[in-house]
C-alpha positions as CSV (number, residue, x, y, z in Angstrom):
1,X,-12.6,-0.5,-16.0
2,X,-11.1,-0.9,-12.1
3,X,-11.0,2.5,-10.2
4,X,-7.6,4.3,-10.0
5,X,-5.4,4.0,-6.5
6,X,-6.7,7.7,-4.8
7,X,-3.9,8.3,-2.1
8,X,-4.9,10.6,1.2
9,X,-2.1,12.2,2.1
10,X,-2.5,13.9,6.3
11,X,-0.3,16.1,7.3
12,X,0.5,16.3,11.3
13,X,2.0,17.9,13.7
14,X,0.2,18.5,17.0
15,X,-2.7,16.5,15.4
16,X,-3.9,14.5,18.2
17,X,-6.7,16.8,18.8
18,X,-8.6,15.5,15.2
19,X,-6.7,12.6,14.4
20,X,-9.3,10.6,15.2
21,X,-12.0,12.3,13.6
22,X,-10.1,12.5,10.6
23,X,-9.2,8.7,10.3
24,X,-12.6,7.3,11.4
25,X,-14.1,10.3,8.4
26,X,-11.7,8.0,6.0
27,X,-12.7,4.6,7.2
28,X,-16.7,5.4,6.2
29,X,-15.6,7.0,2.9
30,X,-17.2,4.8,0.1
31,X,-14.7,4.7,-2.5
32,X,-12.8,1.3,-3.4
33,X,-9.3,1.8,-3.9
34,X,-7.6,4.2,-1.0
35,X,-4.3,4.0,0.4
36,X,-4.1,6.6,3.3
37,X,-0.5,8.1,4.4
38,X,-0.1,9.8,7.4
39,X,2.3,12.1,7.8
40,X,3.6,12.7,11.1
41,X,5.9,16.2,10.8
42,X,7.5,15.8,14.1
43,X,4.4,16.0,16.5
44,X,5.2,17.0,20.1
45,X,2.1,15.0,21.0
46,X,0.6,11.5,20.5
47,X,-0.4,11.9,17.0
48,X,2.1,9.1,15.6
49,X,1.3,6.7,18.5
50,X,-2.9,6.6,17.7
51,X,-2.3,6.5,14.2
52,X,0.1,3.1,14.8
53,X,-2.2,1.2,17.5
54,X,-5.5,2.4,16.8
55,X,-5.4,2.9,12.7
56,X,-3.3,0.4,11.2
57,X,-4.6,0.3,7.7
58,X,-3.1,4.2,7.4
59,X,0.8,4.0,6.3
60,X,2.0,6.2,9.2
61,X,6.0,7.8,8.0
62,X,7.3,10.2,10.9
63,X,9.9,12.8,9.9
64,X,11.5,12.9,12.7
65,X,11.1,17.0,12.7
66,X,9.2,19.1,11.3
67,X,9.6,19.7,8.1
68,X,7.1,22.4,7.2
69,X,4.3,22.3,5.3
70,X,5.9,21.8,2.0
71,X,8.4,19.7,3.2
72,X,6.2,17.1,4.8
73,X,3.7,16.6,2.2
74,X,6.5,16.2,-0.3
75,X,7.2,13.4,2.2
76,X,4.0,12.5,1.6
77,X,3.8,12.7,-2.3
78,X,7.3,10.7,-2.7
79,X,5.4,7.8,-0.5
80,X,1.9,8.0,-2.2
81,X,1.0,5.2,-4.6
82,X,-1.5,7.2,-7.0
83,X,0.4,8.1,-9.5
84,X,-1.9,10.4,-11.9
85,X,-5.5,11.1,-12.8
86,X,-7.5,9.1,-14.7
């Protein structure tokens, strides 16, 4: 049996303080099969920029605003590849 897609959705906006940590948390994680999504809700800060040079294996999507937080992770969920639970 392969392991089931497990999608990471992030939600930012005026992340730039624990982006990093966050990301770097996910690149040690041990699990085979991750797609990470990082949504960037409009961020008045560099959030979006060190996502795209320094973490290019995350799926970055800016909304362009901020969307809330409903609104952005349903961003997030329409994007995501994981479709259920085992």
């Amino acid at each position: 049996m392969t392991d089931p897609l497990a999608s990471v959705i992030i939600l930012g906006w005026g992340g730039e303080p624990c982006i990093t940590a966050c990301l770097r948390a996910l690149r040690r994680q041990t699990y085979p099969v991750v797609e990470v999504l990082v949504v960037d809700n409009g961020s008045p800060d560099r959030t979006a920029e060190i996502v795209e040079t320094d973490y290019p294996e995350a799926k970055l999507i800016r909304t362009g605003r901020n969307l809330g937080v409903a609104g952005g992770n349903n961003v997030g969920l329409r994007a995501a590849n994981a479709t259920s639970w085992p």
